[in-house]
C-alpha positions as CSV (number, residue, x, y, z in Angstrom):
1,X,0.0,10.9,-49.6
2,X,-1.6,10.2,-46.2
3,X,-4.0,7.4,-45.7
4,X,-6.9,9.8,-45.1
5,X,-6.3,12.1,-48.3
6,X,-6.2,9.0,-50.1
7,X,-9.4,7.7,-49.0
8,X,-11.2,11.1,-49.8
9,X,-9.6,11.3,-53.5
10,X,-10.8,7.0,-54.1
11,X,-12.8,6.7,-56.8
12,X,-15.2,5.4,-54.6
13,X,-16.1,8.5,-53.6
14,X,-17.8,9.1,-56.8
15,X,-19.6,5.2,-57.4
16,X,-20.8,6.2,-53.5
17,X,-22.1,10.0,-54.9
18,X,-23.7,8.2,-58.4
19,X,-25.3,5.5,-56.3
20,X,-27.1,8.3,-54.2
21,X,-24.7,7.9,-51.4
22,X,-23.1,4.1,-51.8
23,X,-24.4,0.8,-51.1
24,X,-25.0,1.3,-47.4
25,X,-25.1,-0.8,-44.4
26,X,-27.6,-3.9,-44.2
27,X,-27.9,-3.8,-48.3
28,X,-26.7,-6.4,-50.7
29,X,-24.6,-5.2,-53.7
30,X,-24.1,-7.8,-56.6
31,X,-21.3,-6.8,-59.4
32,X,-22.1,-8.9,-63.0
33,X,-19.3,-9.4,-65.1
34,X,-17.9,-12.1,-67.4
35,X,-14.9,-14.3,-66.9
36,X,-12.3,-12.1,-66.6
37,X,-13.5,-9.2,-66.9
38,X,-12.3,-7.8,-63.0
39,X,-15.0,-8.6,-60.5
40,X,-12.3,-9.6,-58.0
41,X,-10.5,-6.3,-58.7
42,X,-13.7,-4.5,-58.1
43,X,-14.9,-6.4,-54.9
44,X,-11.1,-6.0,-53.8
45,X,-11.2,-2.8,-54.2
46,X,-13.9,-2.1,-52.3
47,X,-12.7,-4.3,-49.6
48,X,-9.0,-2.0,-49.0
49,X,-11.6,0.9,-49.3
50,X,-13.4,0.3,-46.0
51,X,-9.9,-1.3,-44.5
52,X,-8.2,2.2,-45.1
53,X,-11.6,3.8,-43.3
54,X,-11.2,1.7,-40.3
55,X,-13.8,-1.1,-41.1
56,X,-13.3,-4.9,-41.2
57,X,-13.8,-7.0,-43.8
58,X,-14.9,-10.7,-44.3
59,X,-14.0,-12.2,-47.6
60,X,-15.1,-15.5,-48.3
61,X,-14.2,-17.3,-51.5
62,X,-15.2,-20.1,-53.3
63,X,-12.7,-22.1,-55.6
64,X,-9.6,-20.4,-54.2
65,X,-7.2,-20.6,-52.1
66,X,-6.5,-18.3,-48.9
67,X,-3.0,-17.0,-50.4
68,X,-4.6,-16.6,-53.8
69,X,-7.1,-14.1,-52.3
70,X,-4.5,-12.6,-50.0
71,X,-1.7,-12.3,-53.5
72,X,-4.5,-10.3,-54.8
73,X,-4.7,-7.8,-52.0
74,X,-1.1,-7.4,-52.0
75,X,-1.1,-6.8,-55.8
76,X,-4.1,-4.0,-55.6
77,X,-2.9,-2.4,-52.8
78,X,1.1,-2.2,-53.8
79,X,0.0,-0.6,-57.1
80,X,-2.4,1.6,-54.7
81,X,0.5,2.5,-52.4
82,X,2.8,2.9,-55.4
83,X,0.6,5.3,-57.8
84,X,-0.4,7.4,-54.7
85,X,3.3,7.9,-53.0
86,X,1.6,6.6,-50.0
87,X,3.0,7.1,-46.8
88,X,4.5,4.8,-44.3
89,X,2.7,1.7,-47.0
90,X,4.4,-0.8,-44.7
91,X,2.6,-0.1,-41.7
92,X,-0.9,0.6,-43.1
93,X,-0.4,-2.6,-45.3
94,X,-0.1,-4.7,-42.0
95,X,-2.7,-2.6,-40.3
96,X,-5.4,-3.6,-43.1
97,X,-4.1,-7.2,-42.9
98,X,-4.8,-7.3,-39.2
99,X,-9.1,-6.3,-39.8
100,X,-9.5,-8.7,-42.9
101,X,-10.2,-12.2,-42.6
102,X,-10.4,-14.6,-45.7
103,X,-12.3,-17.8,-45.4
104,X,-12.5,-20.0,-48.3
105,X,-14.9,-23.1,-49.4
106,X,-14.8,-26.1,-52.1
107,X,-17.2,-24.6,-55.0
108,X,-20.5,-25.4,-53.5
109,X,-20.0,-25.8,-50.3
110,X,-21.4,-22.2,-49.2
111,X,-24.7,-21.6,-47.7
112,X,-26.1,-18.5,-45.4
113,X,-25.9,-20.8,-42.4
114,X,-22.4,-21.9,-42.8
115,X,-21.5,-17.7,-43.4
116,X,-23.7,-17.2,-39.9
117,X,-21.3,-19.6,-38.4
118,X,-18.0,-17.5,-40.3
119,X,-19.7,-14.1,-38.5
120,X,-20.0,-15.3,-35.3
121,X,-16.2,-17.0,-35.0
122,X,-15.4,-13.4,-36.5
123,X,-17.3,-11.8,-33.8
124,X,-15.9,-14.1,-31.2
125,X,-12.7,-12.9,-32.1
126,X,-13.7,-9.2,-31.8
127,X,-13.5,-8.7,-35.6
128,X,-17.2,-8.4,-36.4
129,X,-17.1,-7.4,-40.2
130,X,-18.5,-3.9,-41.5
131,X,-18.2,-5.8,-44.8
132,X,-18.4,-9.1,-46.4
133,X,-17.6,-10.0,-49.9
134,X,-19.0,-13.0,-50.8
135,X,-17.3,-14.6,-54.1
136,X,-17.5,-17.8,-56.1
137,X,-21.4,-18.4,-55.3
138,X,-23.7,-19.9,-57.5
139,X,-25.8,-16.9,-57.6
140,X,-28.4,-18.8,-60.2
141,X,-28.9,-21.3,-57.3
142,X,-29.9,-19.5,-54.8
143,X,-33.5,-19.2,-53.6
144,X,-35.4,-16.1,-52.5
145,X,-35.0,-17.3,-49.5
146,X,-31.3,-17.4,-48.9
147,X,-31.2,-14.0,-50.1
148,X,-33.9,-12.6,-47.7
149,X,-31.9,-14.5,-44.6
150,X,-28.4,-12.7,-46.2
151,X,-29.9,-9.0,-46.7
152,X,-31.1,-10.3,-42.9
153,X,-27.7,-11.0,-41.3
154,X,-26.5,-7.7,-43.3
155,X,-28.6,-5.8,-41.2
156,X,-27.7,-7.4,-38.1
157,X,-24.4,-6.3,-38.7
158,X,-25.0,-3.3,-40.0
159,X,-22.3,-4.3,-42.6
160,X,-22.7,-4.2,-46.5
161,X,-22.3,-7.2,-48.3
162,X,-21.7,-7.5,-52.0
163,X,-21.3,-10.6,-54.0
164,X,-20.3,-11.3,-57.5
165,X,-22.2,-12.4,-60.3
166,X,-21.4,-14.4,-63.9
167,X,-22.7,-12.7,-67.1
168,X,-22.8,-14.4,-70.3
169,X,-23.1,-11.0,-72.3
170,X,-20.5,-8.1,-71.5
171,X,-22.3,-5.4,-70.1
172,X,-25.7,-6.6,-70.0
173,X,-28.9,-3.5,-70.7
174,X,-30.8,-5.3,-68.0
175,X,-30.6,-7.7,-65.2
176,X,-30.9,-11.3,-66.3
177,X,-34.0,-13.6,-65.7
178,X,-32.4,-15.0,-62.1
179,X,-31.2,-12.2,-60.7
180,X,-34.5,-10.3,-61.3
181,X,-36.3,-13.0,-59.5
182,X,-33.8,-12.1,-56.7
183,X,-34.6,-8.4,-57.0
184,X,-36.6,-7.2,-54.4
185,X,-33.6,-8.2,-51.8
186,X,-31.0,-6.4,-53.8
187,X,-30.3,-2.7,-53.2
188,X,-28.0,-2.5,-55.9
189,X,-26.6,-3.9,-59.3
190,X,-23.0,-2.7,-61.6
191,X,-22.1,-4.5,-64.8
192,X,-18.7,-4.2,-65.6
193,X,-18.7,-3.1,-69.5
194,X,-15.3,-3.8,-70.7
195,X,-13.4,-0.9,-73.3
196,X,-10.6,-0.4,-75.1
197,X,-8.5,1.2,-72.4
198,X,-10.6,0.3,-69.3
199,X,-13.3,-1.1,-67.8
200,X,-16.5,1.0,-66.9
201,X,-18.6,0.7,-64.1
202,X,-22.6,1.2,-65.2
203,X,-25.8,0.9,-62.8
204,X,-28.6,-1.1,-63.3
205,X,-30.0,-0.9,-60.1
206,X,-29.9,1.9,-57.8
207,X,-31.7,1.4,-54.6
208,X,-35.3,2.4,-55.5
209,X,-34.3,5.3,-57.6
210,X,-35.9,5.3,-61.0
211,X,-33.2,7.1,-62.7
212,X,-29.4,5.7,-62.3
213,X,-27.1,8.3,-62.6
214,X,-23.5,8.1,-64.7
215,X,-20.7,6.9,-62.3
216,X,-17.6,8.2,-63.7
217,X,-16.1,5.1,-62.4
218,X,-13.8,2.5,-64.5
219,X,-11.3,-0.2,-63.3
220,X,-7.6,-0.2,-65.2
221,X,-7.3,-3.7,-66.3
222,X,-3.6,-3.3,-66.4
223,X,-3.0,-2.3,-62.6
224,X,-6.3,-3.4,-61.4
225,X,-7.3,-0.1,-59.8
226,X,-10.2,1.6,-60.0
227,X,-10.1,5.1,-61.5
228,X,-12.1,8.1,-62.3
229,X,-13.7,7.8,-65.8
């Protein structure tokens, strides 16, 4: 399959068409998930997504090594290439390599300013990111504040950003108490409800649209890809 066919067949497509058009430049998306449950896979996910589309991406990780996050590119995106008969893999693979950077931090050691200073070595570099992915924050900890300047440097960059979130109940009915306080700076919110065979993707936030529509969205736990549900 050729790189664009494969981009217009991703799953994606449809989380993008049941979020009433995707997350969108300058927003903040947070996934909310329990241990284990595949918020890496999804943030990853999304991340190869806007690599295969041309973008550049920013990860920045918390807790982890930079060969961990890389061994989990290389795992998503062999079983990608491999369940899709993509062609010329080898090439693309080091294409997408070239436009992502991965910084990582002790836990704790993350703050907006110090992921201003990340952007503009990026941009320095002529990689200014079309999206960051932000994992391993204590969400609970942040202030309004930080999450105003974030949704901020988003739309200086006219990049999306998406974080991920701890859960202490699988797939929560409602945002909890701290990530409600954090609301009004967040365009949108999934919870990862895990099943028997897969993991679904559900909305509880949708922009400012009052009624979130199904996303026929799910990520296979076993090859860590998201698929049509």
């Amino acid at each position: 399959m050729q790189r664009k066919f494969l981009n217009a067949r991703s799953p994606l497509r449809l989380l993008e068409k049941g979020l009433h058009g995707g997350l969108g430049a300058g927003n903040i998306g947070v996934v909310l998930a329990g241990h284990g449950v595949g918020k890496t896979s999804f943030l990853v996910a999304v991340a190869l997504d806007e690599l295969l589309r041309g973008g550049r991406v920013l990860h920045v990780c918390l807790g982890h090594t930079v060969a961990h996050v890389r061994a989990h590119y290389d795992t998503v995106f062999e079983d990608l290439a491999s369940s899709t008969h993509l062609e010329d893999a080898a090439t693309v693979h080091t294409e997408i390599d070239q436009r992502r950077s991965i910084r990582v931090y002790p836990p704790n050691a993350m703050s907006v300013s110090k992921l201003r200073d990340s952007v503009k070595l990026e941009a320095e570099a002529g990689a200014r990111p079309s999206l960051i992915v932000l994992e391993g924050l204590d969400c609970e900890a942040l202030e309004n504040e930080e999450v105003e300047d974030l949704k901020s440097l988003a739309g200086e960059l006219a990049a999306e950003v998406w974080l991920s979130a701890p859960s202490k109940e699988e797939g929560p009915a409602e945002a909890p108490a701290w990530l409600a306080r954090l609301e009004a700076a967040i365009s949108v919110i999934l919870t990862l409800e895990p099943g028997s065979d897969s993991v679904a993707l559900r909305a509880l936030k949708d922009h400012e649209n009052p009624d979130v529509e199904a996303l026929h969205v799910a990520l296979d736990p076993r090859t860590l890809l998201l698929v049509r549900n």
